[in-house]
C-alpha positions as semicolon CSV with decimal commas, in nm:
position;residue;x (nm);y (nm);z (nm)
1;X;8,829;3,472;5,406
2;X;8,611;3,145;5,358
3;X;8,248;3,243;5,290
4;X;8,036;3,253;5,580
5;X;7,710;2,945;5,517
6;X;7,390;3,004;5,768
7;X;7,182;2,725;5,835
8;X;6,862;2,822;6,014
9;X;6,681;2,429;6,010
10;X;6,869;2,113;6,083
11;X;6,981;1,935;5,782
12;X;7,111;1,600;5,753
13;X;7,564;1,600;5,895
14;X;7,627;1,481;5,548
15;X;7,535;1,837;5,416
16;X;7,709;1,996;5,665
17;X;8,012;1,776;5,646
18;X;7,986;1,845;5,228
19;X;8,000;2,191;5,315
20;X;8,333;2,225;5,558
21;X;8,485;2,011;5,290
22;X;8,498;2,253;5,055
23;X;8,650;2,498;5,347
24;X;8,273;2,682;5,397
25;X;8,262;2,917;5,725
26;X;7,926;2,683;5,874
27;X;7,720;2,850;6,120
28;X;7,402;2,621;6,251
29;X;7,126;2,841;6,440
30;X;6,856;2,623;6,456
31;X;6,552;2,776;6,602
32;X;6,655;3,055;6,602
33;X;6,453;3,416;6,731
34;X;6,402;3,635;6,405
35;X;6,623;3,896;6,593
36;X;6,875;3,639;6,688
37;X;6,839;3,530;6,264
38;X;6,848;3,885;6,127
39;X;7,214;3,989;6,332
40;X;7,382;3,631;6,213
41;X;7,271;3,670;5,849
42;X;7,437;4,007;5,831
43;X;7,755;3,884;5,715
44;X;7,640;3,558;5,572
45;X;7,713;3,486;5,250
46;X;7,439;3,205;5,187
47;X;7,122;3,093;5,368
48;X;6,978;2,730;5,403
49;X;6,687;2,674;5,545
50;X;6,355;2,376;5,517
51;X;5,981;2,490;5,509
52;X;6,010;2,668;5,917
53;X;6,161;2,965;5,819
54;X;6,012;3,268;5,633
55;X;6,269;3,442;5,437
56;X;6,098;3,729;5,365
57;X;6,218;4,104;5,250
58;X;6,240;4,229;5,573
59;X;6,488;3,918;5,633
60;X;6,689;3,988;5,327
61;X;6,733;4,389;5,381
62;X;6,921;4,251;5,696
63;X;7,163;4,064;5,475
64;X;7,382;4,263;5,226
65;X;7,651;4,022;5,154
66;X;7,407;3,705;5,094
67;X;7,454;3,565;4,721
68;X;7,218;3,239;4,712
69;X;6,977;3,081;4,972
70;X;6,949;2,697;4,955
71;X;6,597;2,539;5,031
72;X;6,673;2,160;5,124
73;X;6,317;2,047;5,033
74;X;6,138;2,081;4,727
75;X;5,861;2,386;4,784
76;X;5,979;2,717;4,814
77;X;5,724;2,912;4,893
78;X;5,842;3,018;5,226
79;X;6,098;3,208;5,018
80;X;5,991;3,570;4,895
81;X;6,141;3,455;4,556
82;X;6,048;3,826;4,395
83;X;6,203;3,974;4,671
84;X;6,557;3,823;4,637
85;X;6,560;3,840;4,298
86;X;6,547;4,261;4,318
87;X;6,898;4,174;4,556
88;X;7,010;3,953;4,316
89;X;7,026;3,646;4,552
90;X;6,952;3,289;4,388
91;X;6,748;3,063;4,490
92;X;6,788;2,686;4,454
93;X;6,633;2,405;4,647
94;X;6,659;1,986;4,582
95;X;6,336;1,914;4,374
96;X;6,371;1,558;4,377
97;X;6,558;1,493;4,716
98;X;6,237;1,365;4,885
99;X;5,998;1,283;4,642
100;X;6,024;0,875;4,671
101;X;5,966;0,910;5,039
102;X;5,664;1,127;5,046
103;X;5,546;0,904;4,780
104;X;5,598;0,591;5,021
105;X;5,433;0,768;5,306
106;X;5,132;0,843;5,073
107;X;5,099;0,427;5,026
108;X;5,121;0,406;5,407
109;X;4,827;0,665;5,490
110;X;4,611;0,493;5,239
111;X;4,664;0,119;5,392
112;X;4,642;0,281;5,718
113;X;4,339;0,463;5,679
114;X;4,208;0,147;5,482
115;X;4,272;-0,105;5,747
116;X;4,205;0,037;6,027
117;X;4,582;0,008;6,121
118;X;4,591;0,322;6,361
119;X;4,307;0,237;6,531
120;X;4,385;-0,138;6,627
121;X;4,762;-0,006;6,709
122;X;4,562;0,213;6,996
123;X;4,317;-0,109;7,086
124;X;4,564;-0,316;7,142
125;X;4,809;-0,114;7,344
126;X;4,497;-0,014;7,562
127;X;4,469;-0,418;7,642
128;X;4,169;-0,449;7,427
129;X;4,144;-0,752;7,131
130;X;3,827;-0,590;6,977
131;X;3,875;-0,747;6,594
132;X;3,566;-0,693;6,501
133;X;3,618;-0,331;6,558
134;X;3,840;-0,290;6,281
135;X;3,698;-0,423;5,956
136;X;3,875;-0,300;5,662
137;X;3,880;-0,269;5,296
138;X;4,135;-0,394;5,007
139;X;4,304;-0,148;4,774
140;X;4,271;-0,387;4,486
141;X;3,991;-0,321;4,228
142;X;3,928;-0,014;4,388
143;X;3,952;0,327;4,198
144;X;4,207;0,561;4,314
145;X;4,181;0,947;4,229
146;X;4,505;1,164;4,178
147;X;4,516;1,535;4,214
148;X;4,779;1,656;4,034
149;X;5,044;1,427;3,837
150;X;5,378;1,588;3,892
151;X;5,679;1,406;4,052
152;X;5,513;1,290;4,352
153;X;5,192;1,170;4,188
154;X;5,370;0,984;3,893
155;X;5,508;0,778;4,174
156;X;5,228;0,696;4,337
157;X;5,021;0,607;4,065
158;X;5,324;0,367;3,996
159;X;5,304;0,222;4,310
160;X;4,901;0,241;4,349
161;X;4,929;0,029;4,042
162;X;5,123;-0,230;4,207
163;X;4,850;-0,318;4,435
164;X;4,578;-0,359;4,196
165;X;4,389;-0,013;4,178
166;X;4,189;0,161;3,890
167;X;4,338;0,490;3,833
168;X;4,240;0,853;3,756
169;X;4,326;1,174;3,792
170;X;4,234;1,525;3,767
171;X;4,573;1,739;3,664
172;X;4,483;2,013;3,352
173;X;4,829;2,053;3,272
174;X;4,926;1,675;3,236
175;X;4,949;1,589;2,873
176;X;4,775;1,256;2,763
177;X;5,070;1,030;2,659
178;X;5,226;1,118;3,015
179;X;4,909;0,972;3,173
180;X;4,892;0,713;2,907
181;X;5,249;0,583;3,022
182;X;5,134;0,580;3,353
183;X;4,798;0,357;3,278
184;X;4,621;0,643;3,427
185;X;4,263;0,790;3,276
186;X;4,242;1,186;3,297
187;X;3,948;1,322;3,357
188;X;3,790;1,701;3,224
189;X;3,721;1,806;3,533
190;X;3,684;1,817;3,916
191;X;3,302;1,748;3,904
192;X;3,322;1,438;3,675
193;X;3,598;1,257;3,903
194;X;3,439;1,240;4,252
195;X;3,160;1,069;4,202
196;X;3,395;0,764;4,098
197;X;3,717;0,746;4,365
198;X;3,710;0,501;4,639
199;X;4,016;0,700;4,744
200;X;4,106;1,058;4,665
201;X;4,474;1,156;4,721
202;X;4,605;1,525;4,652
203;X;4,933;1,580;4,530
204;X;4,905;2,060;4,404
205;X;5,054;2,320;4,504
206;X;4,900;2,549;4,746
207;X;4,755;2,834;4,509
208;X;4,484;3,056;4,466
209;X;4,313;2,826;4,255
210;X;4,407;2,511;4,520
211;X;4,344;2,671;4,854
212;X;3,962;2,553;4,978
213;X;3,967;2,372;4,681
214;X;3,770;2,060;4,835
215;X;3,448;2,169;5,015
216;X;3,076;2,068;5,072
217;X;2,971;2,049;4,708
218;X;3,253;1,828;4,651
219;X;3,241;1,655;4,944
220;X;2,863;1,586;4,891
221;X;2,936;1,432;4,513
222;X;3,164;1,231;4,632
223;X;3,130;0,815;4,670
224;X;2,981;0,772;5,075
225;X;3,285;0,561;5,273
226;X;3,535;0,726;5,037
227;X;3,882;0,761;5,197
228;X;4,067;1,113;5,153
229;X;4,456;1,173;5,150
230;X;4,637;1,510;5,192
231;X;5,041;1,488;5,195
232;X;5,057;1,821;5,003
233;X;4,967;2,146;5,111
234;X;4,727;2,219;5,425
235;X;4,478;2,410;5,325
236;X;4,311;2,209;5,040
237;X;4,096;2,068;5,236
238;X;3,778;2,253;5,420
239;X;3,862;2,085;5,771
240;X;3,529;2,253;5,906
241;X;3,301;2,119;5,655
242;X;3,522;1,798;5,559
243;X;3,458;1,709;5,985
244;X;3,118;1,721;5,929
245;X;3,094;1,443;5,651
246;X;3,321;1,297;5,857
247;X;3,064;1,269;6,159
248;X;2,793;1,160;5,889
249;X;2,958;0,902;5,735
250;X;2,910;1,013;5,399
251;X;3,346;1,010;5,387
252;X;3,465;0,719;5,518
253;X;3,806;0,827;5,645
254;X;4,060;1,049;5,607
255;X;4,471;1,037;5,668
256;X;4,601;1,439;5,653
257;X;5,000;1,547;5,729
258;X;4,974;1,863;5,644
259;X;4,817;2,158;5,777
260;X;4,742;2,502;5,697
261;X;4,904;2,651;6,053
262;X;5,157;2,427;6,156
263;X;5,231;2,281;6,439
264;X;4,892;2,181;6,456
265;X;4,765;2,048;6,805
266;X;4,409;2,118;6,750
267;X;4,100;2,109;6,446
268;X;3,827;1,977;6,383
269;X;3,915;1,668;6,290
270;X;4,112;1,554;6,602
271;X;3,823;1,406;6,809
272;X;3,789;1,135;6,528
273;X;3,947;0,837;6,540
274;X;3,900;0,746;6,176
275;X;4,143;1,081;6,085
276;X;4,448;0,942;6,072
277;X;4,685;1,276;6,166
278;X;5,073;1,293;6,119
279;X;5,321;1,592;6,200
280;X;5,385;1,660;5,831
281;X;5,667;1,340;5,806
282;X;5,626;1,275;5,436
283;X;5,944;1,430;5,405
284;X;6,098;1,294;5,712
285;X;6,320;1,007;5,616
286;X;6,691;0,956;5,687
287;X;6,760;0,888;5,299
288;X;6,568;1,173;5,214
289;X;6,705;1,386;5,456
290;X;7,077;1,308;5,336
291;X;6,979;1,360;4,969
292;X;6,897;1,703;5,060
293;X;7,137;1,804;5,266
294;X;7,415;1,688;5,062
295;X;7,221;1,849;4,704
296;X;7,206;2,146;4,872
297;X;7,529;2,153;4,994
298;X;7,634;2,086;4,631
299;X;7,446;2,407;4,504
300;X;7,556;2,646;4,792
301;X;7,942;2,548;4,695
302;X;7,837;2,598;4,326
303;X;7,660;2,943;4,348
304;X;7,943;3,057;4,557
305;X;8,197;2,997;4,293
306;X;8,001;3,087;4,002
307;X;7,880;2,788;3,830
308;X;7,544;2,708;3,730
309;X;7,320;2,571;3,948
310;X;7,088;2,355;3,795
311;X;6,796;2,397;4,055
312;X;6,774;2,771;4,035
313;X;6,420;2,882;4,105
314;X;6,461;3,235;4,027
315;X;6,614;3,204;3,615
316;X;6,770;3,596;3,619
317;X;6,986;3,492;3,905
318;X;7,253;3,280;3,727
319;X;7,626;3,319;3,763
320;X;7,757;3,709;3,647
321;X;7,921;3,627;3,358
322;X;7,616;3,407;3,199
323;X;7,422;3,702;3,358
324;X;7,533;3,957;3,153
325;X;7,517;3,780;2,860
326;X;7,147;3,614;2,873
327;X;7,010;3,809;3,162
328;X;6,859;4,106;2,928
329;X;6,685;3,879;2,717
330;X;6,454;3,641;2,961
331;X;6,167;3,880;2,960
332;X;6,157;3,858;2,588
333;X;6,176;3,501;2,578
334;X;5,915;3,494;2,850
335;X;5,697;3,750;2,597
336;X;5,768;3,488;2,313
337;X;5,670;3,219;2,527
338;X;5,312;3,400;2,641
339;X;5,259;3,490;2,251
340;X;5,290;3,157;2,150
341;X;5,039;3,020;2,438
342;X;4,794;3,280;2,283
343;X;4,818;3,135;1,955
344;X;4,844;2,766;1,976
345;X;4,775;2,723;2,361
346;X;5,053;2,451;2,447
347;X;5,155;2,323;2,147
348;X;5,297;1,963;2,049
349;X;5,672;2,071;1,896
350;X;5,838;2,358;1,988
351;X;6,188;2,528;1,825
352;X;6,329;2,787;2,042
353;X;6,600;2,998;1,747
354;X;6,885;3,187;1,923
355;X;6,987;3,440;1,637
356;X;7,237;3,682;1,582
357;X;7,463;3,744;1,886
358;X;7,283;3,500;2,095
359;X;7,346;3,170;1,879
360;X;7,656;3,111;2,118
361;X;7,540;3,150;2,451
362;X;7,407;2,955;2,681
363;X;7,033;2,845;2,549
364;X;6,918;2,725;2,871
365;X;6,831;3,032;3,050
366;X;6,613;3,076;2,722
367;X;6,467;2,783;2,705
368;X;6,278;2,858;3,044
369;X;6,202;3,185;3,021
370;X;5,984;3,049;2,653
371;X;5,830;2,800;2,887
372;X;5,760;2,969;3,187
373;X;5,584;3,177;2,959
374;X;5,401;2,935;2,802
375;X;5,274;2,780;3,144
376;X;5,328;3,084;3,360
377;X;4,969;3,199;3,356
378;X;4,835;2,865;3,459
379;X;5,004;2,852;3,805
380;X;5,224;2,544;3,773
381;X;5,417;2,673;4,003
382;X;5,821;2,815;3,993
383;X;5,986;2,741;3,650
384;X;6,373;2,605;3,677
385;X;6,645;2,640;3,457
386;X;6,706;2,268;3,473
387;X;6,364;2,186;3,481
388;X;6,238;2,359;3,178
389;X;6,253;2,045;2,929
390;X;6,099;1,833;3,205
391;X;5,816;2,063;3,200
392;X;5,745;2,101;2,905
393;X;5,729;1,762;2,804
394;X;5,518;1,700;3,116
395;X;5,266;1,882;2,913
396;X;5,319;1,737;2,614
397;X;5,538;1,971;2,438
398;X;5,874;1,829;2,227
399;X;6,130;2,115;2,254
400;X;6,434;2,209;2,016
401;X;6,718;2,419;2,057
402;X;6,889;2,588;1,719
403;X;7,069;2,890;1,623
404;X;7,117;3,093;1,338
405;X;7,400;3,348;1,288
406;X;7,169;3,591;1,051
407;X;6,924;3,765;1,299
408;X;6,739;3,922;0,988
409;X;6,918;4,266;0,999
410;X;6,917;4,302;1,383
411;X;7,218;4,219;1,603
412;X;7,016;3,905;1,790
413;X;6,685;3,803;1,844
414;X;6,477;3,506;1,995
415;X;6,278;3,316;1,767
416;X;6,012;3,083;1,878
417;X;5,822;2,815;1,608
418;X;5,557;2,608;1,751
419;X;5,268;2,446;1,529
420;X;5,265;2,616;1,288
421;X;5,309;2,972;1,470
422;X;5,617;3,224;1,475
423;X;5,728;3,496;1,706
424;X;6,040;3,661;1,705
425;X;6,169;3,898;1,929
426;X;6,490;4,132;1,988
427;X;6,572;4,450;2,276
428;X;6,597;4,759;2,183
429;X;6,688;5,120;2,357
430;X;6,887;5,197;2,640
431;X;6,639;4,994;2,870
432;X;6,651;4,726;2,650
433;X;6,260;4,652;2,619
434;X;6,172;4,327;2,425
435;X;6,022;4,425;2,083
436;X;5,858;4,174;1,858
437;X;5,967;4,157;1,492
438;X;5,798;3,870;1,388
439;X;5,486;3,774;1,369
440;X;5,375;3,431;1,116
441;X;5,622;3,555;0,931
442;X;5,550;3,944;0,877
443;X;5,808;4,148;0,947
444;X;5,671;4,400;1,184
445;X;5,895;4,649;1,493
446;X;5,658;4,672;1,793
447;X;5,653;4,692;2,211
448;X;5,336;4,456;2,259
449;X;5,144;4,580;2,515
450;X;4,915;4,400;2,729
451;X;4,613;4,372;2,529
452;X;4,640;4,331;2,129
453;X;4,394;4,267;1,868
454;X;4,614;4,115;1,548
455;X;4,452;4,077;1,171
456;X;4,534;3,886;0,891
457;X;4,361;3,993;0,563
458;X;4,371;3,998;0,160
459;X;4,548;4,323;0,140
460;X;4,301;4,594;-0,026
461;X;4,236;4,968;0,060
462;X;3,982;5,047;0,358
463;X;4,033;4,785;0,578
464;X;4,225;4,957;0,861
465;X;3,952;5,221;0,865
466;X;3,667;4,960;0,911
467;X;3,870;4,800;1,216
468;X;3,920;5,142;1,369
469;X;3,582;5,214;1,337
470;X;3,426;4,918;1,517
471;X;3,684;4,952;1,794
472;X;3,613;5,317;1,840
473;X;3,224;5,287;1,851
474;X;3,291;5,057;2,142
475;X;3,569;5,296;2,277
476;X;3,851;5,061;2,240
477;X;4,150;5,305;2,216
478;X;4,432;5,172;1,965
479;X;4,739;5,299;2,123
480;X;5,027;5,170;1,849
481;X;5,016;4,998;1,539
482;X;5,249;4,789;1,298
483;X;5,189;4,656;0,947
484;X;5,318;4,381;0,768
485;X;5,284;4,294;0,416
486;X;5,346;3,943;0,242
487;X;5,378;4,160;-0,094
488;X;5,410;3,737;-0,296
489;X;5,065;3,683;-0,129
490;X;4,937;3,971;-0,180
491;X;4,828;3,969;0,261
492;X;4,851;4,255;0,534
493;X;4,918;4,198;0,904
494;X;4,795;4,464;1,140
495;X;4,924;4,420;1,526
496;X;4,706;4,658;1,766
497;X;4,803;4,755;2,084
498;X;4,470;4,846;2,220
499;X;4,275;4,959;2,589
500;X;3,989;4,895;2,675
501;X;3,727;4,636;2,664
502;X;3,720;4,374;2,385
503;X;3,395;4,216;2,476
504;X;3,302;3,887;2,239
505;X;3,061;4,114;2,111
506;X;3,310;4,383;1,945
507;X;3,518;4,034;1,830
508;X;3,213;3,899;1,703
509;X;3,107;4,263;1,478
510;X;3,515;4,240;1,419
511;X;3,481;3,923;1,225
512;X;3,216;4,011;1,057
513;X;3,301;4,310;0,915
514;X;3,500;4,149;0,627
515;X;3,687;3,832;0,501
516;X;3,985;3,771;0,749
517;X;4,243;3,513;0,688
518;X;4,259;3,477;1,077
519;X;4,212;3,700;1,359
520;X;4,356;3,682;1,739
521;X;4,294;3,865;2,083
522;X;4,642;3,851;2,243
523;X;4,693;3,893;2,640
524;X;4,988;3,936;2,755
C-alpha cells in the first residue's frame, strides 16, 4: 500500500507532482475544519503544511501512523516540535526555499516606504497629479540598521549595499568576521544603534526575548523621520505605541507584512497612509513557492524510506537504524556542548572526538547536539542536523570532526576540545544517563547536575573542608562529588554538584579562601 501524504496548505503542483512520482497516496485538504483535519490525518502517513496550520498535540494524538511532517517554509513554530518528538515524528521544513524572495520584498518596502510609491500609486488612480505630495528620500548615504544577521539579513545587507547605504546591525550571536565579510559594523547593543538608522529593518525570530521588543523608549531614541521595516515576525513591534510616533512624526514611516494575529484587517496603524501594509507576501513568489514545494516533497519521500533528511528540525528523529545507533547519545553531546559554553562561552575552534564504539557512526547527529548546546540557551532558534556547521561558523566557531578507537577504558564516549577546554562524556546504566569523565583533563565519573561549583587547586590536605565550609555557612547543599588528581603536577580537581544559592558573594569568600588555579560556576 503506497503511503498516504496530507497536505493541509496549498503548495506549489511541482511538489505535488514530485510527490505522485515517487507513487505517494496525495491527499490535498486545503482549509480544512480541525475536525475535518483530525479524521483525514488518521491514517496519514506524513503531514505538510505552511505557517496556517497549528499542528499541535492534540492534532498529533489523532494521527498514529504519521512518521514525518514537512513544513514548506522556513519557521516552524506552528509545529509543537516537543510534542512530535515524544511520537517520534520528524520534522523537516526548506530553510532556504524562500529566503532570496523575502529578501527582495524587504528592498521593495524600503523604496516604497522611501518614495512615497504607495501613496502616489493611490493619487494617481484617484485622478489626482499631486507631485508635490510625495517628496521622497534616497537610500544612498543613508544608514541602514539590521536586526538580526541570519540568512535573510546577510542578503539584504548585500543588496542594501548595492544601493549605497551605511550599514549596521544589532545581532549578539553574529561573529565579527561574518559581519566583517558583509561590510557591516555590529553594534553592543540595542540602545547604542537607534539613535543612528535612517532605516531600521528586523530580520529575529519571534521569542521571549523578541516579542515587544521595539517600544516607546526605543521608539523615542530613535532618529525623527526614521523609516521602520518588519518582514519577520508580528509582534516585534508595539503597534499601539509605534501609531503614536507615527501620528507625531517623530518616525517617519513604516512598511509592516507581518502581524501578530493574522489575517489582519484592522490596527492601529491602518488609518495612516504613510504605513505601508502587506498580507504577509514576503514569502509569496512563484520561484519560491516551487522551491518549497518540490524540497519538501524531496524530504517527505526521504523520511518515508529511511534516509536522512538533511533539514530535520527535531535531531532524535533520524532514520531507525542511525537512531539506534546515535540516538542515546545526543543529550550527552548536548551536556558537552552546554559545559563547554560555560567555560569558554563560544569559542573560536572546536574538535568534537567520537571515541570508542562511536568513532564509526554517523558524526553528524553529534555534531548538533554539541552545538545546540553551545547556542541552545541563547534562543537562536531550532538547531538542524544539516545546519549545525552553518551555525556554528555563523558565530564564529571553526568545527572538527575526529575519532579515536581508545575511549580511555570505557566502551565510547564524546569528547569535546575547544580553546583550550575539555569535556568528555559517556552513558551509563540501564537508562543510559550521560556521565562526564573528563574534565581539563582529570579523569573524574560524575552525573552533572544542574548547578556545579568546579575547583582547581595545588593539591594539599584541608582544602575540601574549607570549600565545604563556606558553602554550608551559606546553606549551599553539595549533593555529589568527584576528584581528580594530576599526580605529575602535583593538582586536584573537585566537581560539586550543589543546591542552592551561589550568590557572587559566596564566589567571591570562595576565591578568597585560598590560592586556586581556576575556579568555575557551571549551569547546566
Amino acid at each position: 500500500m503506497a503511503w498516504k501524504v496530507l497536505i493541509a496548505e496549498k503548495i506549489a503542483d511541482e511538489g505535488i507532482d514530485a510527490l505522485k512520482q515517487r507513487g505517494l497516496s496525495v491527499v490535498e485538504l486545503v482549509d480544512a475544519e480541525p475536525d475535518e483535519l483530525k479524521a483525514a490525518i488518521a491514517d496519514a502517513d506524513a503531514l505538510i503544511v505552511r505557517s496556517a496550520t497549528h499542528v499541535d498535540d492534540d492534532l498529533l494524538s489523532a494521527a498514529p501512523k504519521l512518521k514525518v511532517i514537512g513544513r514548506a517554509g522556513v519557521t516552524v513554530d506552528n509545529i509543537d516540535i516537543e510534542a512530535a518528538d515524544v511520537r517520534g515524528v520528524m520534522v523537516c521544513n526548506a530553510p532556504t526555499s524562500n529566503i532570496i524572495s523575502a529578501a527582495e520584498h524587504t528592498m521593495a518596502l524600503l523604496l516604497a516606504a522611501a518614495r512615497n510609491v504607495c501613496q502616489a500609486n493611490a493619487s494617481v488612480h484617484s485622478g489626482s497629479w499631486a507631485r508635490h505630495r510625495f517628496m521622497g528620500c534616497e537610500l544612498y548615504g543613508k544608514t541602514l540598521a539590521i536586526f538580526g544577521l541570519g540568512r535573510i539579513g546577510s542578503l539584504v545587507a548585500e543588496r542594501a549595499k548595492a544601493f549605497g547605504m551605511e550599514l549596521i546591525a544589532y545581532d549578539p550571536y553574529c561573529s565579527p568576521e561574518r559581519a566583517s565579510q558583509l561590510d557591516v559594523t555590529l553594534m553592543d547593543s540595542v540602545q547604542d544603534i537607534l539613535p543612528k538608522a535612517d532605516f531600521i529593518t528586523v530580520h529575529l525570530p519571534l521569542t521571549e526575548q523578541t516579542y515587544g521588543m521595539f517600544g516607546p523608549e526605543e521608539y523615542a531614541a530613535m532618529k525623527t523621520g526614521v523609516i521602520l521595516v518588519n518582514p519577520a515576525r508580528g509582534g516585534i513591534f508595539q503597534l499601539d505605541s509605534l501609531a503614536d510616533f507615527l501620528a507625531a512624526g517623530k518616525i517617519g514611516a513604516v512598511a509592516i507584512d507581518v502581524f501578530e494575529e493574522e489575517p489582519c484587517t484592522d490596527s492601529p496603524l491602518h488609518e495612516f497612509s504613510n504605513a505601508i501594509l502587506t498580507p504577509h507576501i514576503s514569502a509569496v513568489t512563484h520561484e519560491a513557492q516551487v522551491r518549497a514545494g518540490c524540497e519538501i516533497a524531496e524530504y517527505i519521500w526521504a523520511a518515508l524510506e529511511g534516509s536522512i533528511v538533511p533539514t530535520v528540525v527535531n535531531p532524535s528523529s533520524i532514520p531507525p537504524e542511525v537512531m539506534d545507533e546515535v540516538r542515546p547519545y545526543i543529550p550527552a553531546a548536548k551536556m558537552a556542548g552546554r559545559m563547554i559554553s560555560n567555560l569558554t562561552g563560544i569559542p573560536e575552534h572546536m574538535t568534537v572526538q567520537l571515541e570508542g564504539s562511536l568513532a564509526d557512526r554517523d558524526a553528524a547527529p553529534l555534531l548538533a547536539g554539541v552545538v545546540d548546546g553551545i547556542l541552545g540557551y541563547k534562543d537562536v532558534g531550532s538547531m538542524t542536523i544539516a545546519d549545525a556547521k552553518m551555525m556554528a561558523a555563523r558565530h564564529g566557531m571553526q568545527v572538527d570532526v575526529s575519532t579515536a578507537a581508545d575511549a580511555q577504558g570505557y566502551e565510547s564516549a564524546i569528547r569535546v576540545m575547544a580553546d583550550g577546554s575539555e569535556v568528555a562524556f559517556t552513558l551509563y546504566g540501564l537508562d543510559r544517563n550521560p556521565r562526564l569523565i573528563s574534565f581539563n583533563g582529570y579523569r573524574i565519573d560524575i552525573a552533572p547536575a544542574p548547578s556545579a561549583l568546579v575547583f582547581e587547586y595545588v593539591d594539599s590536605p584541608g582544602r575540601i573542608g574549607t570549600i565545604g565550609s563556606i558553602l554550608g555557612r551559606a546553606d549551599v547543599n553539595i549533593t555529589t562529588m568527584q576528584i581528580g588528581v594530576k599526580h605529575e603536577e602535583k593538582c586536584a580537581l573537585v566537581y560539586m554538584n550543589v543546591e542552592g544559592d551561589v550568590t557572587p558573594q559566596v564566589m567571591e569568600e570562595l576565591e578568597g579562601a585560598m590560592d586556586y588555579k581556576e575556579i568555575w560556576q557551571i549551569s547546566m
